[in-house]
N, C-alpha and C positions, 0 to 999 in steps of 0.2 A: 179081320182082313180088309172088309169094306173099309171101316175106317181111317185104318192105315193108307190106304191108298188115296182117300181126299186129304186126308194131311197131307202126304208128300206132294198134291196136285197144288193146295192151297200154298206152300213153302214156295214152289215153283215157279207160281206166277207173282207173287209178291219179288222174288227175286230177281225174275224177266224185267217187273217195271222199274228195279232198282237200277240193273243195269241200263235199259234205255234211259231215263230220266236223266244219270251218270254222265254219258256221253250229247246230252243233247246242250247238257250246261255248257261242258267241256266244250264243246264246238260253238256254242254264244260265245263264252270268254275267250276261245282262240281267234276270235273275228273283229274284239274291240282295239281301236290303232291304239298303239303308244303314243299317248298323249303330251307327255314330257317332249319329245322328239318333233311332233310335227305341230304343234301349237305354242302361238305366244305365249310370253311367260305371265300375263297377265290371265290368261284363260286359264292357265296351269294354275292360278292360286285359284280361282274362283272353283274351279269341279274340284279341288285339293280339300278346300272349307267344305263339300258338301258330301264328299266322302268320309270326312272328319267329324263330324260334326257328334259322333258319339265316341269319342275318341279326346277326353280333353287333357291327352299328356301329349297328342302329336301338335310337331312345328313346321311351321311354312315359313315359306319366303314373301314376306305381303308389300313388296316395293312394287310399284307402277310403274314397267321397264318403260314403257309405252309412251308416258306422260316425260318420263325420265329423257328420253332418246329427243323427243321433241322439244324440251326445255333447253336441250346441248346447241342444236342448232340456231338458237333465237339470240337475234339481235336487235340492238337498239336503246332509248334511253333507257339508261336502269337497269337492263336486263344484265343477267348473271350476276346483281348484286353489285355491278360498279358503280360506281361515283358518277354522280350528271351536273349539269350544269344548265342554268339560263341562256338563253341567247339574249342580246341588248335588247331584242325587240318583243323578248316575252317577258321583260322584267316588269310590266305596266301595275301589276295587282302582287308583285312581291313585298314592297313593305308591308301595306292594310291585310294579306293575310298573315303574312309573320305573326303581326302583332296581336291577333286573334288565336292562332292556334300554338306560339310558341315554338313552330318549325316551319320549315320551306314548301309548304301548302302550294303555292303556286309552282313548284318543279313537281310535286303529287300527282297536279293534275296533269302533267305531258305522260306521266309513267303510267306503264299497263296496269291494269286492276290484277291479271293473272301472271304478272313478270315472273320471270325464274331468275332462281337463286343459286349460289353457289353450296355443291353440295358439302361443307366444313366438319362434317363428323370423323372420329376418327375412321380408319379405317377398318376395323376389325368391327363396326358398326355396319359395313356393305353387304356383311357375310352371316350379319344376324336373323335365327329365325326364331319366331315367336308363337304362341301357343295359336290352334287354329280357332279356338273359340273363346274369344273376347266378349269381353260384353257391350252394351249398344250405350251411347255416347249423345247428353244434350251439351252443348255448347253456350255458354252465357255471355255475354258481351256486354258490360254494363255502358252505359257514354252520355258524356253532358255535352253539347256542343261540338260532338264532334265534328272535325274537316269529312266532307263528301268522299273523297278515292280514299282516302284515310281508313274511313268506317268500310264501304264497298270492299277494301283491297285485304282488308282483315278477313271478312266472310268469303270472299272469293279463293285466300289462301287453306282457307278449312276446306273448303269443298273441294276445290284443286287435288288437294294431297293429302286426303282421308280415305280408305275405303268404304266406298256407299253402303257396301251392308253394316257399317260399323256406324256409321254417323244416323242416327234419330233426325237431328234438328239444332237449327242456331240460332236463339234468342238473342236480338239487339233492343238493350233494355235500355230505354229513352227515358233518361234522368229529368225532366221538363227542360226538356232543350227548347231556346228561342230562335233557335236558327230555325227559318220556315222548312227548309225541305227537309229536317229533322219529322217529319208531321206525314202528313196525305201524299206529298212526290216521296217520300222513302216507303212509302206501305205500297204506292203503285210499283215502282220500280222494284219490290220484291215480288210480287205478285207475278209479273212478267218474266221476271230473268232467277227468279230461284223456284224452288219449290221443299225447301226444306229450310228456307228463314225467312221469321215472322218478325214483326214490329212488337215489342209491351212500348205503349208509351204510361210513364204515371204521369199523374190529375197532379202530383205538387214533389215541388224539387225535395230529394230526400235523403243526398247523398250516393257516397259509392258502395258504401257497406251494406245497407237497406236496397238498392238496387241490386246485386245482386243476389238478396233474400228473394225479393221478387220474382227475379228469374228462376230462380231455383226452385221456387213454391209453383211454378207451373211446368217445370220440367218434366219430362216422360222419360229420359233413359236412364238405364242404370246405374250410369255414370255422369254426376257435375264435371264438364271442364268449366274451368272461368278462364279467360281471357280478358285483356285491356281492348281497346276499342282504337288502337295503333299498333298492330301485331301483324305478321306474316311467318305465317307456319313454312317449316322446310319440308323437307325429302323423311315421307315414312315416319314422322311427328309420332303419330296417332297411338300404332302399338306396342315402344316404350314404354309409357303410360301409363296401360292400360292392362300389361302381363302382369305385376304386380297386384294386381288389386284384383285381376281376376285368381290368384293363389290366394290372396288374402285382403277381403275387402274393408280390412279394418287399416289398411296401407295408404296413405296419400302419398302422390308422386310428381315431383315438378319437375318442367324442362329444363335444360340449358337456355340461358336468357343471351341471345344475341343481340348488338348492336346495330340499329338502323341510324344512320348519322342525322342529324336532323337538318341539316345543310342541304348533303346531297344525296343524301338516302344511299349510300352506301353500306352494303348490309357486308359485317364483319365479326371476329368473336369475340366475348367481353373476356376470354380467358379460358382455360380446359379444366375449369371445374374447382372449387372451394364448398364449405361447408357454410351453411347459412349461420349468422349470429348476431350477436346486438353486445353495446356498453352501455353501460350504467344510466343513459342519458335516453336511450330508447333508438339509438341510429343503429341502421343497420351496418353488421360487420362480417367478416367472412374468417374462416377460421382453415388451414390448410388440410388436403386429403391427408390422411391417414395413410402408412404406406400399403396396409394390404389393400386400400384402394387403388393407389398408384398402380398394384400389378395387374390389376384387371378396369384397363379405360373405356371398355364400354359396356360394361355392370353399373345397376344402380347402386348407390351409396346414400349409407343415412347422414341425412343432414338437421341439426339441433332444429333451427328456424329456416323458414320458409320466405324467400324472398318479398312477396305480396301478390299480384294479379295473377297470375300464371300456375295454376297445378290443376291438376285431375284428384277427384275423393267417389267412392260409391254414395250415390245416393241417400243408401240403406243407413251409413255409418256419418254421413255428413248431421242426418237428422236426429238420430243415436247421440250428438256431440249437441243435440241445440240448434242447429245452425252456426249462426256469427250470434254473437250477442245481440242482441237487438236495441241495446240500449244505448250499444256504442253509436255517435252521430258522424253523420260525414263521411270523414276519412283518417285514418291514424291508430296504429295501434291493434287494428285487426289481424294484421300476420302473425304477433306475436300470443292473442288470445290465441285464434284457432292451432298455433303451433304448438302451445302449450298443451293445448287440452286435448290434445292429438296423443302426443308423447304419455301424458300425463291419466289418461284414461284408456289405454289401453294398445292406445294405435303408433305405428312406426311412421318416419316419414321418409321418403326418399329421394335424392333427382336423379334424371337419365340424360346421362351423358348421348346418349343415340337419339332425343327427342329435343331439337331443336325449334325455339321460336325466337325471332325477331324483331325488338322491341324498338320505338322511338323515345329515346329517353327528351323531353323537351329540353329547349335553352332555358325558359321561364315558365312558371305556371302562368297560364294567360286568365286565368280565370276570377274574379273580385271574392274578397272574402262574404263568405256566406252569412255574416252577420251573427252568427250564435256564439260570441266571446272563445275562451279559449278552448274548444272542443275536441284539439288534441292532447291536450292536457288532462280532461278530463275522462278523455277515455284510457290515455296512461294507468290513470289512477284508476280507473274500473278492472283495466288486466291487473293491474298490483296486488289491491286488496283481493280480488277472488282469487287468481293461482300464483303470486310469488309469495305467498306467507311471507315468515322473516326476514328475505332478500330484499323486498319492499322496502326496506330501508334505505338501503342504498343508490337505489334512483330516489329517495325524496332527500337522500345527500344530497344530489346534483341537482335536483329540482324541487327547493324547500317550499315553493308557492305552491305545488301540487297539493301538498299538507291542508290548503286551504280551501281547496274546489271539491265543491259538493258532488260526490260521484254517483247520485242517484241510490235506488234502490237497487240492493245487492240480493236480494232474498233468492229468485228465481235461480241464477247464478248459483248463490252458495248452497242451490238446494240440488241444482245436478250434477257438482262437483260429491254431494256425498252421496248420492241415488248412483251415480256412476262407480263410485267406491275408487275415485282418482289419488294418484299417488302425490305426497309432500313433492313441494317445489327441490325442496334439498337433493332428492333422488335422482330428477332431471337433472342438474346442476351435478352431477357427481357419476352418473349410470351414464346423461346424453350428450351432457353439454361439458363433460367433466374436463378440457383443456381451456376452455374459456377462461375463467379465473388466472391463468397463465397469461393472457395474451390482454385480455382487459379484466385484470385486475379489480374486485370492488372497491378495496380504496388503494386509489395509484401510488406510485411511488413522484417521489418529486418533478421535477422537470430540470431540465439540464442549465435553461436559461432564457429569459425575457426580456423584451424593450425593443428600443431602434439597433438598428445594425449600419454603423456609420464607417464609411471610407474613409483609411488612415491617411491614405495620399493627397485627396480628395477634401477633408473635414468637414465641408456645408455641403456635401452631398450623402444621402441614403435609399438604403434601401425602400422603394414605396410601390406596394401591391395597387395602389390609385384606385380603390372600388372597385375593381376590377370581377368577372365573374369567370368560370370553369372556363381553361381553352386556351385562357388570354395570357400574356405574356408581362413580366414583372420586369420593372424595369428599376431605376435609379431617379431619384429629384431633389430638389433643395430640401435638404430637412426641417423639418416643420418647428421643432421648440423654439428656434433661437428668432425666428421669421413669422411667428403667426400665421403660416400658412395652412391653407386645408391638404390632408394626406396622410396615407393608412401605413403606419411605420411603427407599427406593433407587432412585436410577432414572437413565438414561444419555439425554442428548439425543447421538443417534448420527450419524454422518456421513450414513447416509442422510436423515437430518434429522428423524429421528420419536423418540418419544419411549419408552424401554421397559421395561419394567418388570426391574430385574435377574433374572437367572438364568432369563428367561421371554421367549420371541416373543412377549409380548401387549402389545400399542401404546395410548395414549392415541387416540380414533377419535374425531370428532364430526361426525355427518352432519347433526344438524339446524341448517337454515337461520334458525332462530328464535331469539329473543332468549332468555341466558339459556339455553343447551343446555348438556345435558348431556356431559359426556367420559364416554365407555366404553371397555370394554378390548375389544379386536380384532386376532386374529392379526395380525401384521406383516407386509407385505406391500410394504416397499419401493419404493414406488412414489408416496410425498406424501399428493398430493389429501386427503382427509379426515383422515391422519395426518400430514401436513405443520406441524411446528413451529420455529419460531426463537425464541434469545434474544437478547434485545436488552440488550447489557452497559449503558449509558449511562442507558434509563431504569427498565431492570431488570423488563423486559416477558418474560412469554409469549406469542407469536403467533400466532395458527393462522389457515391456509390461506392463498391468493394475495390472496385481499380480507380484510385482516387482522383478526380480534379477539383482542382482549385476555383471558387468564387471568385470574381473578375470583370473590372467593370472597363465602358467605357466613358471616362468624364465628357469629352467632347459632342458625341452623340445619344449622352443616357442611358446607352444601352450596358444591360447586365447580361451574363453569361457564365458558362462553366467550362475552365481550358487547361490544360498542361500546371501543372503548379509549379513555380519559380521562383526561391527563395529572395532574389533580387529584386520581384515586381513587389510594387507597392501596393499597388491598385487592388494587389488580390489581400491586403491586409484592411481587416477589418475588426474596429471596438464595438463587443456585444455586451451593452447597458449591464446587465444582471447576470453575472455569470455563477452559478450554481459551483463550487471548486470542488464542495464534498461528493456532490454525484458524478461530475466530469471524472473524477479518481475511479470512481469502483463503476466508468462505462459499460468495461466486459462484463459486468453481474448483471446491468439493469436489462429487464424485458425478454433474457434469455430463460427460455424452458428448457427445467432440467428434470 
């Protein structure tokens, strides 16, 4: 009976302190405010990640309302990404820098290091949320020479528009640049104004590919981005990214590549998205979404090859892969190794359409040849013989001299292609890349037609691209055969159907909708639309685009153009030297994917 009654006593009071204990929480958690409600939405991600943080299926919202609100209001040169210009009286140091950095260096310097940008994503990209535990993020930046606000406006746009708990560090990896402030004023100036980027400078110039080895071999975060060293990250960049890889780190994932104009720094979009790809000859090409891509525009999407500077890889899996080769020198050829041996060994690639970066594409490479003969060639031939097996043949179709450059020692190479247990190049070509062979062909189909394109109306005048480079405007001059004159009046209407200048990817382009447009040269890009042309043997037409106008010149002012077509004008009638009659016949078959 004693017994019983300390049991019941001992039940009692364990039960007394359940209930107090019970209600004492209860009244803590009825006294915490609604945080959602009465705090920034900045502070709402930041207690969001630290509630989360064992929780790695929950999603936040990780945009910087904050930063966001403040970039809407801002005015001035450049700001929101628009077009600027010189004034007369600051054009004093525009030519001498042009001519060094290849872009308007001198309108750089008027423009903020922190300008804001326009926010160009789509929009179902506003409303994206991402896992709340990402991994931690070094940043590389390789640069040779780089321009001052150039390099600065790159690292100030990382820092800008990353979340700080996500960003480790940002390596500016100093290729032996001889610009002075490349040196001890860029290691001061971080010192002072960062604290999460450092200077590598290397003891001897080493290239872009080895430069970023470098940086990578001293990186601390989980995660390699690389970066160009003329870049400006947008709005929420970061954890695009960065979701993927943290699902699966065996995933690299690259941005949307935007347009910074090199003129006037107008920052614009290079397009809403293609899949990366290359021909036969090693250029890079693009290959169209797929349509269950098309129905979800702000998913990432695998893409075969990877543009070059720009992607995020995990550390763990970049090292797993090699690295870059190391044997590769320079510059060239590197995207499409590590692309391969990405796909090829285990790993997917991807780009995010919701991770935007801002690229300056230069006018000219300003920079003098490195002196090491032909080292994009030979790094061609390095990607060949390790991962395109039998494909191999086909770029030494297009490029029989490669056959002869000694591509170093392959061992290390072909010894982690089999330790990786990597798949035949065929697989790629058929599982990744398998519409390719469609669109560039390994051996092409003919060409429609070559030579000068000479005005009927007109007969000692043609068509003449004048040397001319990307942008510029083609016009009409004496033709050259009969005159010994100097001028570029070669050109292939090609099976992809555009028009090109020999010995050069730069295409005949006419974007404007207006009577009377002009033709410009624009890398070639395979894909029609703007550089979409036909000839028409019968009434000896040039045609351009799906809603047809006619080529058309004017004799008196030289000028060329595309307008209305009128069986009547002369002007618009033109003899194309070599005209192909068996392939003009079966047009409709050539270059369509069926």
């Amino acid at each position: 009976m004693r017994r019983n009654i300390k049991t019941l006593f001992k039940y009692s009071l364990i039960s007394g302190i359940t209930v107090v204990c019970t209600v004492v929480i209860y009244k803590t958690l009825e006294n915490i405010p609604n945080i959602k409600d009465s705090e920034p939405a900045e502070l709402q991600r930041k207690i969001s990640v630290k509630k989360s943080v064992s929780s790695y299926n929950e999603k936040i919202d990780w945009h910087n309302y904050d930063t966001i609100r403040k970039d809407a209001n801002r005015t001035g040169t450049g700001e929101q990404g628009a077009p600027a210009y010189l004034t007369s009286s600051e054009n004093e140091n525009y030519e001498a820098l042009f001519k060094v950095n290849g872009f308007n260096a001198a309108l750089s310097d008027k423009i903020a290091l922190d300008r804001s940008l326009p926010d160009i994503r789509h929009k179902q990209c506003k409303a994206k949320k991402y896992l709340s535990k990402l991994p931690s993020v070094s940043v590389i930046v390789p640069f040779h020479n780089e321009h001052w606000t150039t390099l600065l406006r790159t690292a100030t746009s990382v820092i800008k528009r990353s979340p700080p708990e996500l960003l480790k560090e940002i390596i500016l990896v100093d290729d032996f640049s001889s610009k002075e402030f490349s040196k001890k004023p860029l290691d001061d100036y971080l010192a002072v104004n960062f604290t999460k980027v450092t200077a590598l400078h290397l003891p001897e110039r080493s290239g872009l590919i080895r430069a970023r080895l470098a940086g990578a071999k001293v990186a601390t975060g989980d995660v390699l981005i690389f970066l160009d060293s003329h870049t400006e990250c947008n709005v929420n960049w970061l954890p695009p990214l960065l979701e993927p890889i943290a699902q699966d780190y065996k995933v690299c994932v690259c941005p949307f590549i935007d347009v910074i104009q090199y003129e006037t720094f107008e920052y614009r979009a290079q397009d809403e998205g293609a899949r990366g790809a290359f021909d036969w000859e090693f250029f890079y090409k693009r290959l169209p979404l797929l349509p269950e891509d098309l129905k979800h525009p702000a998913e990432p999407f695998k893409s075969p090859v990877m543009a070059g500077g720009l992607f995020a890889i995990s550390a763990k899996f970049f090292w797993e892969l090699g690295g870059y080769d190391e044997g590769l020198d320079i510059w060239g050829g590197e995207q499409y190794e590590l692309s391969f041996k990405i796909w090829q060994c285990g790993g997917e690639m991807y780009d995010a359409p919701c991770s935007r970066v801002g690229h300056i594409y230069r006018k000219y490479a300003p920079f003098p040849n490195p002196g090491k003969g032909d080292f994009v060639g030979r790094n061609y031939r390095r990607v060949a013989e390790v991962w395109m097996d039998e494909y191999a043949q086909y770029l030494y179709m297009r490029r029989p001299h490669y056959k002869a450059i000694n591509p170093g020692d392959l061992s290390k190479q072909k010894g982690l292609r089999k330790k990786l247990n990597c798949k035949p190049f065929k697989w790629f070509m058929e599982t990744v890349a398998f519409d390719l062979p469609l669109k560039y062909p390994p051996i092409e189909p003919d060409d429609f037609g070559f030579g000068e394109i000479r005005n009927l109306a007109v007969p000692e005048l043609c068509v003449d691209s004048g040397y001319k480079e990307r942008d510029q405007v083609v016009n009409i001059a004496t033709c050259i055969k009969e005159n010994n004159k100097k001028g570029e009046q070669n050109f292939t209407l090609t099976w992809h159907k555009d028009i090109r200048v020999k010995g050069k990817t730069l295409c005949f382009d006419v974007s404007d909708p207006n009577d009377k447009a002009d033709i410009t040269l624009y890398p070639c890009h395979g894909q029609q639309g703007n550089q979409y042309w036909r000839y028409d043997v019968e009434k000896q037409w040039f045609l351009h685009g799906g809603n047809p106008r006619c080529l058309d010149c004017d004799p008196g002012s030289l000028k060329l153009f595309v307008t209305t077509c009128d069986e009547n004008s002369k002007t618009q009638k033109w003899r194309f030297e070599n005209v192909n009659l068996t392939m003009i016949a079966d047009w409709n078959n050539v270059g369509v994917i069926k």
